[in-house]
C-alpha positions in Angstrom: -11.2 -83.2 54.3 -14.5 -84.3 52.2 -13.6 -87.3 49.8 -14.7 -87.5 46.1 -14.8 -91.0 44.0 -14.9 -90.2 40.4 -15.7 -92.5 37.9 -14.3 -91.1 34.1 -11.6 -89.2 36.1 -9.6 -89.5 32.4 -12.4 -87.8 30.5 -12.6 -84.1 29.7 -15.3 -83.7 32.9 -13.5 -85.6 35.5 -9.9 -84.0 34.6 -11.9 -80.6 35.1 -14.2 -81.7 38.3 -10.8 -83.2 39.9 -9.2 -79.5 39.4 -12.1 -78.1 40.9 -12.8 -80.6 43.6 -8.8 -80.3 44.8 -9.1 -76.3 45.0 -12.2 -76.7 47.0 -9.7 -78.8 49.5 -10.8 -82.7 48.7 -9.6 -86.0 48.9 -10.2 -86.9 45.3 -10.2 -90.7 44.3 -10.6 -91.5 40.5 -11.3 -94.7 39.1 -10.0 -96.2 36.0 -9.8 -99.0 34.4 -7.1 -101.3 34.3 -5.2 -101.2 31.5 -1.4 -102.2 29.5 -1.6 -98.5 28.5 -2.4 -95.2 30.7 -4.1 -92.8 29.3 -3.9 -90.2 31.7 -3.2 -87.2 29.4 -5.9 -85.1 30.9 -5.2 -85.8 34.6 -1.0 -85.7 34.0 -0.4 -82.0 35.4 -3.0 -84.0 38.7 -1.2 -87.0 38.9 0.4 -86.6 42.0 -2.4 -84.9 43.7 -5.0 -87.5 42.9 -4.9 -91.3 43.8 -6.3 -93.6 41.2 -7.9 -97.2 41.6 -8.7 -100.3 39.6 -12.4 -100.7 38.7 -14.6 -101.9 35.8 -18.2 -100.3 35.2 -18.9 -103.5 33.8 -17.6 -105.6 36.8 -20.3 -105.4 39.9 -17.2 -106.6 42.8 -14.8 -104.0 42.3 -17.0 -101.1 42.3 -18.8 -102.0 45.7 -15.4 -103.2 47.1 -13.5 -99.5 46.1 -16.6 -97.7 47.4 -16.3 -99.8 50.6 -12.8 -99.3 51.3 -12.7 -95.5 50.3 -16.2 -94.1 52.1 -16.5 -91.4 49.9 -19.0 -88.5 50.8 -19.8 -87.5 47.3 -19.4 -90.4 44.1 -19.9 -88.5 40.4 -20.7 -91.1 37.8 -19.0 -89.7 34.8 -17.9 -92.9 33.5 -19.7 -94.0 30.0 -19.5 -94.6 26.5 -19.9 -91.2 25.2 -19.8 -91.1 21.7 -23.3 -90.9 20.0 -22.0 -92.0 16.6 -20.1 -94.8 18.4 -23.4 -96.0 19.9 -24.6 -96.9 16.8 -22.6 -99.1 15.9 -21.7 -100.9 19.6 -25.1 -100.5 20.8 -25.0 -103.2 23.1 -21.6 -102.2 24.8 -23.3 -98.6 25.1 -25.9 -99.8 27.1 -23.5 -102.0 29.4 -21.4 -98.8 29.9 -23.7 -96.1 29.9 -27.1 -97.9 31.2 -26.3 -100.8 33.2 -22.7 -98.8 34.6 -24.9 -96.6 36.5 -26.9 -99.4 38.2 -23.7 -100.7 39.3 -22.6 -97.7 40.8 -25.8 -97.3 42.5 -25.2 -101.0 44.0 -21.8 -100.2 45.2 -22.9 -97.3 46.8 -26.1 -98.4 48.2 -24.4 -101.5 50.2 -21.0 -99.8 50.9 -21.5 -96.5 51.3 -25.3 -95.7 51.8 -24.8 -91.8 53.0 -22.9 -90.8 50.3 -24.0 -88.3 47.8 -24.1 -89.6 44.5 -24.1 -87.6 41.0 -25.0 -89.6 37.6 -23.9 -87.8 34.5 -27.3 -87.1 32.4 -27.1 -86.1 28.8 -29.3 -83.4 26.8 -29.1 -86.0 24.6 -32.0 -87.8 26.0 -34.4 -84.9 24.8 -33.6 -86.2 21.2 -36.3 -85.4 19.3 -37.8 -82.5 21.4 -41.3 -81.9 22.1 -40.5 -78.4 23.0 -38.3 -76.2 23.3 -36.6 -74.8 25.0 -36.1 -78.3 27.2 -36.3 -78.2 31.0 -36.4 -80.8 33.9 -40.2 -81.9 32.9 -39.8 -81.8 29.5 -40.4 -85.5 28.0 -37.3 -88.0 26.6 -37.3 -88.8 23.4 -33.8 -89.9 22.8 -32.7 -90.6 18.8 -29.6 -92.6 19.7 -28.3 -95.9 21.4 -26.6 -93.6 23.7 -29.5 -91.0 24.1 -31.4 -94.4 25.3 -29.2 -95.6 27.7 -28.9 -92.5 29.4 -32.6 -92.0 29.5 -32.1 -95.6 31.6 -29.4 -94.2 33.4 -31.2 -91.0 34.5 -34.6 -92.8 35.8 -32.6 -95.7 37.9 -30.9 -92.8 39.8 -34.7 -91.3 39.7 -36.0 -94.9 41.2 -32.9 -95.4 43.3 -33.6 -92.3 45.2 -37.3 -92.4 45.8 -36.6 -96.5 46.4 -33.8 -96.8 48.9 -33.6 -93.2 50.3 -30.2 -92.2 48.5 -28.7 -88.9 47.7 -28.9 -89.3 44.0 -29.1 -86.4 41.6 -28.8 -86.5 37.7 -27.4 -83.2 36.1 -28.7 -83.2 32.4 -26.0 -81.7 31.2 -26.3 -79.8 27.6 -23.3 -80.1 25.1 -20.1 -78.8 27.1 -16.4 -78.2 25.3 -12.5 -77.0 26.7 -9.5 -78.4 24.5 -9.9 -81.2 26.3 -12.6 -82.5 24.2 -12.3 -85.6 22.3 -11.4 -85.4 18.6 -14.0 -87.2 17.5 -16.7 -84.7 18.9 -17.6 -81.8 16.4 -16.8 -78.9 18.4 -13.2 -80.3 18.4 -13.2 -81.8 15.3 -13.6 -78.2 13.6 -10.9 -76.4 15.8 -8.6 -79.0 15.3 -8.7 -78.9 11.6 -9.0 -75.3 11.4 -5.8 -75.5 13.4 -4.5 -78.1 11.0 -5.6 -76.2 7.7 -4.1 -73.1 8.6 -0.6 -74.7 9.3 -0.9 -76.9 5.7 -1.5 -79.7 7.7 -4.4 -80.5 6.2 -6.9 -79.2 3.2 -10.6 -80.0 4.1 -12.7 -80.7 6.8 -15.6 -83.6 6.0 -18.9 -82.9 8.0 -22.8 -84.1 8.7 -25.7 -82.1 8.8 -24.2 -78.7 9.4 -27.9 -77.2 10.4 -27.9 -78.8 13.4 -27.9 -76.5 16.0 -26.8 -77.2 19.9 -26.1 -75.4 23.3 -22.5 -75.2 23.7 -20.8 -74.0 26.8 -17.6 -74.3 28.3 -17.0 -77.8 30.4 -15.2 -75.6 33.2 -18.2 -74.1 34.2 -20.2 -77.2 34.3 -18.6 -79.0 36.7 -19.2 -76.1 39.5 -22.8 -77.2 38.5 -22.6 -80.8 39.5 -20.9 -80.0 42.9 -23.7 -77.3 43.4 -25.9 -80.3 43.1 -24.4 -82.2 45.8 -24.6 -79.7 48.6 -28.2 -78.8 48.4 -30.4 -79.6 51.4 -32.9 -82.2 49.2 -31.7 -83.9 45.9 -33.2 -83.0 43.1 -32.2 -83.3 39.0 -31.4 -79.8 36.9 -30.9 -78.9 33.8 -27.7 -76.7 33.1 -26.8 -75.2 29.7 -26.5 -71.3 28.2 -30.0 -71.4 27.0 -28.6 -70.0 23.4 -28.2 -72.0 20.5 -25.4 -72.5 17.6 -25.4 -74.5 14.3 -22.5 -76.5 13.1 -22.0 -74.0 10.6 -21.7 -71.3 13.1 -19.6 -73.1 14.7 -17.7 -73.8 11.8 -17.7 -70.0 10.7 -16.2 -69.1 14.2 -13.1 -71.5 14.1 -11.8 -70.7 11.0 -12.5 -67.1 11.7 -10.2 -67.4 14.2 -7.5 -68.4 12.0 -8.5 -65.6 9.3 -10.1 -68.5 6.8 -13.4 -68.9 5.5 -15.2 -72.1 6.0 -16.4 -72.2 2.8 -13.7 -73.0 1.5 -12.9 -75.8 3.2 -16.0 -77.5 4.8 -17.3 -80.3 2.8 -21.1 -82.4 3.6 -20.1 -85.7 3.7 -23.1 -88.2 3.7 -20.9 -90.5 6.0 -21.2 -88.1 8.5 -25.3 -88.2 8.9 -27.1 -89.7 11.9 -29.6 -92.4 11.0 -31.7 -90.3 13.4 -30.4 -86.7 13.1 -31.0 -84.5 16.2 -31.8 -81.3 15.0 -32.5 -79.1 18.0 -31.0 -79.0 21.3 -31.4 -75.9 23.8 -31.7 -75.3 27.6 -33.9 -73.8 30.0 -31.4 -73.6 32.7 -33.8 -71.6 35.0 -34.0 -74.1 37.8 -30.3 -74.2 38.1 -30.0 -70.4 38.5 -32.3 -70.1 40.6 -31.8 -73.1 43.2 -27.9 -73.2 43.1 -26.9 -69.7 41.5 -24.9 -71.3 39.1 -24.8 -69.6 35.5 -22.1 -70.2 32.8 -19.3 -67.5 32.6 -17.4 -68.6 29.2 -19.7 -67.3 25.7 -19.8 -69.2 22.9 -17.1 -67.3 20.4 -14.8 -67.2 23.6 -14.5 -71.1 24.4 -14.1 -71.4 20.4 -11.4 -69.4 20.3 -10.3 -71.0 23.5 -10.0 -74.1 21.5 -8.5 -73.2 17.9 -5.5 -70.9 20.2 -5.0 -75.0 22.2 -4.9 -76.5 18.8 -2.9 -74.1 17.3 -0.2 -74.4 19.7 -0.7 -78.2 19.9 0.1 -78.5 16.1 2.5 -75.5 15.5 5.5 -77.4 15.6 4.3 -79.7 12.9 3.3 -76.5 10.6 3.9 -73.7 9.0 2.5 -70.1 10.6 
């Protein structure tokens, strides 16, 4: 039985990579962070199947002491702060997280588990403000955000660590990926959930940014087959992995409430609040590479992992509301 460590095993990506990981027949290990609270909503229907341990990205000793005592054969670096608004105003904690974190991890596993294979969580993100389109694995970073920057960091000290110390180290850069288990604060949910929330009277508007910004949305599900693909390849390497089609906020917008019979129109308001100090306008894969060299492709379309979402909203908020 081949063992996993996952750092972020809470998030929307690890509770989906520790489903996939246990049906594939592993030992999977998540870490978490101790806390007075558990937040385990994602992983609660896993509880009993995964076993959790005490560690701190921030906190160099218990990393390389869980790697040590749990030998894992693959460690996935999920772990970060993920929240590109949220980076700009804790910039610093950002880049402890989501920079620095993945140095850590790279320590831990380079003293105390050397021949494990080891998977750091890239973000289209660092593309920022593209220099083409659409973006593949040699396309340059020009990241627009705190966060965009630290994961540029992230992605080139797995790079360095690699070519450096002879590890197994891959970096997936991973283009925007959604399921109902996405975070309300991230737009994608944001918009089913209040066109969930408007079609029960819960609520009357939805306040948004720049709704011409347009990003490659697929279905988190699929994208964790990706990073294992990564992991079992005979050389590592870093891919790209995205639907190579491109939505705007307002089609996105259009597709959620069209779900619920509504038009956005009436209810989607620009809020200036809601602008990037350095907007993003463009995001869109070339996921050749990964097709060819690991024969992954996404299976969920755009209009079906909306609907995927509004339905999970629905029925979380039904109770509350009126039909």
């Amino acid at each position: 039985m081949p063992t996993a460590l996952v750092t972020g095993i809470t998030g929307q990506d690890g509770s989906y990579l520790a489903e996939f990981l246990l049906d594939k027949g592993y030992r999977v290990i998540g870490i978490v962070r101790r806390s007075s609270t558990t937040p385990y909503e994602r992983i609660a229907h896993l509880i009993d199947r995964v076993e959790l341990l005490s560690a701190d990205l921030l906190d160099q000793t218990s990393l390389t002491d869980v790697v040590g005592d749990t030998q894992p054969d693959e460690v996935y670096n999920l772990a970060a702060q993920s929240f590109v608004q949220t980076s700009w105003s804790q910039p610093v904690l950002t880049g402890e997280f989501t920079a620095l974190g993945v140095t850590r991890m790279l320590e831990a596993v380079k003293k105390a588990a050397p021949k494990a294979r080891f998977y750091q969580a890239s973000s289209s993100e660092m593309f920022g403000k593209v220099v083409e389109s659409p973006q593949s694995e040699t396309t340059p970073f020009y990241p627009r955000s705190p966060y965009g920057v630290a994961k540029v960091y992230g992605h080139w000290i797995t790079v360095n660590y690699r070519e450096s110390f002879g590890l197994y180290a891959v970096s997936g850069i991973l283009f925007n990926h959604e399921s109902p288990r996405r975070g309300l604060e991230f737009v994608t949910r944001k918009v089913t959930d209040a066109a969930a929330r408007i079609k029960l009277g819960l609520a009357h508007e939805l306040r948004l940014g720049n709704l011409d910004a347009r990003r490659d949305w697929g279905y988190a599900g699929d994208y964790v087959d990706a990073m294992w693909r990564m992991l079992q390849q005979d050389v590592p390497d870093d891919y790209v992995v995205g639907t190579g089609k491109t939505w705007s906020v307002r089609q996105l917008c259009e597709t959620a409430f069209a779900c619920v019979g509504l038009d956005y129109r009436d209810y989607v308001v620009q809020d200036p609040r809601f602008f990037r100090p350095a907007e993003v306008d463009l995001l869109v894969a070339n996921p050749a590479k990964a097709a060819r060299q690991l024969g992954w492709e996404p299976k969920v379309g755009f209009a079906e992992l909306i609907e995927m979402m509004v339905r999970a909203d629905m029925d979380r908020h039904a109770p509350l509301g009126r039909k």
